[in-house]
N, C-alpha and C positions, 0 to 999 in steps of 0.2 A: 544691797541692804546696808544701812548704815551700824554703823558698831553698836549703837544703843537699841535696834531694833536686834539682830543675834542674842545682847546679852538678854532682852524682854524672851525671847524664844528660847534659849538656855535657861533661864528661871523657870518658864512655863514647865518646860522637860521635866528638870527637879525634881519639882511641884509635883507631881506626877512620876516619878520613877519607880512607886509601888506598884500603880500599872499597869508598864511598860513589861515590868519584872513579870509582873500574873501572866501575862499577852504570852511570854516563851510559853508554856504550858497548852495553850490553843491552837488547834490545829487551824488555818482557815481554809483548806482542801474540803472535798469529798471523803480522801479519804482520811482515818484518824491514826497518826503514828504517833507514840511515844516511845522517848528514850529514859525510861525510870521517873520522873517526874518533869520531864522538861519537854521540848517539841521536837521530833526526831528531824534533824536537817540532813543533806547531801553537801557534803563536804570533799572534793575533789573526787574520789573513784570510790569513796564509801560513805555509809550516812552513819549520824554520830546526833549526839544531846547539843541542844542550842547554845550551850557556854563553853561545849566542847573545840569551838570554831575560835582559836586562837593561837597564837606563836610566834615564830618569828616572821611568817609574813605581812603580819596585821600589824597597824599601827594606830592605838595601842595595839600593845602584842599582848592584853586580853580580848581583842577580838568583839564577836558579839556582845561580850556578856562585861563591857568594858563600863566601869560609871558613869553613867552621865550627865554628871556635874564635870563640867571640862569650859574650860578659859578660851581666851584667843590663840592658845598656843596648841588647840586641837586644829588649828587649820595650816599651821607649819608646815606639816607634811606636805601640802596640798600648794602651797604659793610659791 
């Protein structure tokens, strides 16, 4: 993908980050878990709230719940 087509898809994201955001709250299983207002996830050997999936191993180190409005410099990690 060329840079200007990312950044079109980074806008789109934005655009839509309210959402994204409501989407934590749905389960898309059979079955329906919640952690207080969010989506109960499994987080290494215990489940935990969908924003709760962050730290020092995630980069960002907020994890799920990280913004997504992010530049070219979210794929650093990765190159």
């Amino acid at each position: 993908m060329s840079a200007i087509e990312i950044g079109k898809l980074h806008q789109s994201i934005v655009m839509h980050e309210a959402k994204f955001i409501k989407m934590r709250s749905h389960s898309y299983t059979v079955l329906v878990e919640d952690h207080k207002t969010e989506r109960y996830v499994s987080y290494a050997d215990k489940g935990t709230g969908f924003s709760m999936v962050a730290g020092t191993p995630f980069k960002p180190a907020e994890g799920l719940a990280a913004n997504l409005a992010k530049g070219a410099s979210a794929y650093k990690d990765i190159s």
